[in-house]
C-alpha positions as CSV (number, residue, x, y, z in Angstrom):
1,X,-145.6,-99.3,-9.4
2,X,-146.2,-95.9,-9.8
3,X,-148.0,-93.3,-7.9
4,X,-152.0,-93.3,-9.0
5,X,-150.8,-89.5,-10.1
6,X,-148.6,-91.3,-12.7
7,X,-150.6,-94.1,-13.9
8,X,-153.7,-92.3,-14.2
9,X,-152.9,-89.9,-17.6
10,X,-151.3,-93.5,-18.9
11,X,-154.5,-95.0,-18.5
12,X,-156.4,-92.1,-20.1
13,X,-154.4,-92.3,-23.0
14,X,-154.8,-96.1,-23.3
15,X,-158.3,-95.5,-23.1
16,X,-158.8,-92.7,-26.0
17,X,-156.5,-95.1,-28.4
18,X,-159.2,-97.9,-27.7
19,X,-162.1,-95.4,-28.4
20,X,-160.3,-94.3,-31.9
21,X,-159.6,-97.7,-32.5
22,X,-163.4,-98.9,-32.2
23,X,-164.9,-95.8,-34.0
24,X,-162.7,-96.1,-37.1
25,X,-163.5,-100.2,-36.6
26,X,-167.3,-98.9,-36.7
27,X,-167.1,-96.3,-39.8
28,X,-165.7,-99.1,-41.6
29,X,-167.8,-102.0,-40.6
30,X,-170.4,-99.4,-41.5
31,X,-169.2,-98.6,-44.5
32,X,-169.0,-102.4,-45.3
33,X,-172.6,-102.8,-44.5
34,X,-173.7,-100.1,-46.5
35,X,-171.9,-101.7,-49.8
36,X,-173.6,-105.0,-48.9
37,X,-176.9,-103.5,-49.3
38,X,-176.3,-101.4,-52.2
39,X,-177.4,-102.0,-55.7
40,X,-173.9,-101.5,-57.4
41,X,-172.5,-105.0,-54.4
């Protein structure tokens, strides 16, 4: 294993892919929602 020096930016990045992953997850899961209670579903 690395130094924590190393792992550390690795780990950040990991992190911000997770958080872009969940907020697109949650515009579209909103965007779902909101066509489920429209008028024109």
């Amino acid at each position: 294993m690395g130094s924590v020096e190393e792992i550390m930016p690795v780990v950040e990045d990991k992190r911000r892919l997770c958080l872009q992953i969940m907020g697109s997850w949650a515009t579209r899961l909103k965007h779902l929602a909101l066509w489920d209670t429209s008028p024109y579903g």
